[in-house]
C-alpha positions, 0 to 999 in steps of 0.5 A: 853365402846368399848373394843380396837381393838386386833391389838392396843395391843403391838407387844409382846401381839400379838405374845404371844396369837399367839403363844397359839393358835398354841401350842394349835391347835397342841396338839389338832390333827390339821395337818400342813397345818390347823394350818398354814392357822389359824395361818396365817389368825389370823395374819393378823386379828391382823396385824402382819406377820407371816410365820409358819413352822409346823411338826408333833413335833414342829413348827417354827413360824417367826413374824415381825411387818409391821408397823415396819422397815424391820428387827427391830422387827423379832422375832422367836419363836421355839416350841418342842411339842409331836403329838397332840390327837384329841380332838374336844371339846378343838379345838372347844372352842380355836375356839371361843375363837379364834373368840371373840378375833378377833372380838375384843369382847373378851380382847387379855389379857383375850383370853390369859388367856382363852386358857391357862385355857384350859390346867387346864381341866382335866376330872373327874374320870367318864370322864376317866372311859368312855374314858377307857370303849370306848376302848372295845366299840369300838372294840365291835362296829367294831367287829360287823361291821365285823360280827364276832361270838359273842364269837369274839366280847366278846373277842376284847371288853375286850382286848379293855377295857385292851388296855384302861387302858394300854393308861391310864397308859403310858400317865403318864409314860415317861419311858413305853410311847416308848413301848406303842404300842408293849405292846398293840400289844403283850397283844391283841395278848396274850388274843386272843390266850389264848381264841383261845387255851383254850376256843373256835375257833375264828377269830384270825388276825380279833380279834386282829385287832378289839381291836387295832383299836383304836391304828391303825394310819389310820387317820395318814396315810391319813393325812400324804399323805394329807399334801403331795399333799399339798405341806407341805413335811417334815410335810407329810413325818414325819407324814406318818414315824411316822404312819409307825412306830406305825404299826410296833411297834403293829406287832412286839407286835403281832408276840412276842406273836404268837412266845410266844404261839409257843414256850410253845405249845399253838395251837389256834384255828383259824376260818373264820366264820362270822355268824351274822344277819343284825340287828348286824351291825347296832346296832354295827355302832352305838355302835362304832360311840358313842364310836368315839365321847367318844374317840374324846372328843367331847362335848355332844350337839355335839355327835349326830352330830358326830354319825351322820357322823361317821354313813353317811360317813360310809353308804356312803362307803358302798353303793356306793362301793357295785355300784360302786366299792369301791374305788369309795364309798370311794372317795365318802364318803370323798367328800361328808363329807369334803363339809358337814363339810365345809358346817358345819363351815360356817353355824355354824361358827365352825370347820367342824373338827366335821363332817369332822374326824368322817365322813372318821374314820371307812374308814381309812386304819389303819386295812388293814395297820397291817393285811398286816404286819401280813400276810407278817410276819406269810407268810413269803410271800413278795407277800402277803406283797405287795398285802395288801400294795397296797390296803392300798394305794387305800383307801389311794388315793381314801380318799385323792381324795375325801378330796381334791375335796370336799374342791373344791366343797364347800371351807372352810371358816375357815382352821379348 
């Protein structure tokens, strides 16, 4: 037996799976003008009008029914909702679930319930064990890609694995949720000093930075000034604020502790070596591109795919800006993994979120963002301020370039 067609379903049917599907492309990382194009094109799979109005703590999604008199069936729905967590696994399966629904191969009342299923699954003890791990592996990972001593690396890999059970803790605690990121700030800052002071010189400012690094709003910025060329200005604004913010919390956290270590007389030791041989890099951009795709939650059959662009945009970068420049290799790593995941959604009829946020995440400017505020605030120096801000806004501009000419170059077949 023909299952009916999603749109013969009633009008308050439609609207309530519509309006699963945003809160559920929301919470898992999807930026305003993505969540819009979905939402829009789901509606019109399912004949209805919808206009959205989305921003990085809520959304408005306005509906009527056009087989209807104008003004008899306008309904509104309002949405508070927090900052979405990238979570590729869960975007992936609401996709499918998406397309089964639309295709009419799955009942709208059994999509319904498919998504809302999604929010029952919570990760195993191992899951969260990983999760918590991946925050020490990757600072590991991009200590190493800095070519830092091993000592360095040793060091931001346990304050990493610290931070990790720090998230795991305020994500159930409302109350330390507002402090999470100076809390995070102030215990990177602690440890490295107490190593610096009391076992062995290292990099201090670069040590920090590498184990906040997954903390650090890169992607955030670059997605905020994404959604501003494209228009969405209050999504664009609060996001890039919101991203503003976390830096600060994270540099005011850091200077507590520098401040702390001052005033019981603790001197570290600060050096600027960067020792390490080839091998070390290569071995550490695979460490930290597995501990992406952890910190992602991508599935397993998709970690190899998300290693790979995590690896390619990287190489990429690196290549090209040693030729070209590097705001040139920027723009064209952005380019060319915003066309690979596009190529990506049309050929497997996925997200191309999988290749597409791996690809740019070892590019964003979340690292050069808090180095600046450090520097201005240890300085004292407005001029030192400025020059680090201006070079977070090149890797801002050249990575917004390359997102908006790769969608010219191979557009999207789906806004995810």
């Amino acid at each position: 037996m023909d299952r009916p067609s999603p749109h013969t379903y009633g009008y308050a049917a439609r609207i309530a799976f519509v309006v699963e599907l945003a809160e559920h492309l929301h919470a898992y990382g999807t930026t305003a003008q993505r969540l819009e194009g979905a939402v829009t094109d789901v509606c019109e799979q399912l004949q209805l009008q919808c206009e959205p109005w989305v921003n990085p703590t809520g959304m408005v999604l306005a509906f009527n029914d056009p087989h209807r008199p104008p003004g008899d069936s306008d309904t509104t729905r309002v949405i508070r909702a927090a900052p979405g967590d990238l979570d590729l696994s869960k975007l992936s399966e609401v996709d499918r679930i998406t397309e089964e629904v639309v295709a009419g191969r799955l009942d709208l009342s059994e999509g319904h319930a498919a998504l809302l299923a999604l929010d029952l699954r919570r990760p195993d003890w191992r899951g969260r064990l990983f999760h918590v791990l991946a925050y020490g592996t990757v600072a590991a990972g991009i200590a190493g890609l800095w070519r830092l001593p091993w000592l360095d690396i040793a060091t931001a890999s346990a304050i990493g694995v610290l931070l990790g059970q720090l998230d795991a803790v305020t994500r159930r605690s409302a109350r330390m949720r507002e402090s999470a990121d100076a809390l995070a700030g102030m215990i990177a800052g602690l440890v490295a000093i107490a190593v610096a002071g009391y076992v062995a010189p290292l990099n201090l400012n670069t040590v920090i930075i590498a184990s906040l690094i997954v903390m650090l709003p890169g992607m955030a910025l670059t997605n905020a000034v994404n959604e501003l060329t494209s228009q969405h200005l209050v999504s664009g604004t609060v996001r890039f604020a919101g991203a503003l913010t976390t830096v600060m919390k994270l540099t005011v956290g850091t200077m507590i502790a520098l401040t702390a270590a001052q005033l019981v007389g603790v001197e570290p030791q600060v050096r600027a070596w960067r020792p390490q041989p080839d091998w070390v890099e290569w071995a550490a951009m695979l460490v930290a591109a597995f501990s992406f795709a952890v910190l992602f939650r991508a599935t397993r059959r998709d970690y190899p795919l998300v290693m790979a662009a995590a690896i390619g945009g990287y190489l990429i970068s690196r290549y090209v800006g040693l030729a070209l420049g590097a705001s040139v290799g920027l723009f064209a790593s952005a380019l060319l993994v915003t066309a690979a995941g596009n190529g990506y959604a049309r050929w497997a009829n996925r997200p191309g979120a999988v290749i597409r946020v791996p690809g740019i995440i070892m590019l964003v400017p979340g690292s050069a963002s808090l180095r600046g505020l450090m520097s201005l605030f240890q300085q004292q120096d407005v001029a030192v301020g400025q020059a680090a801000m201006l070079g977070v806004f090149n890797i801002i501009l050249a990575l917004v370039a390359g997102l908006m000419f790769g969608n010219l170059l191979l557009p999207a077949r789906k806004s995810l």
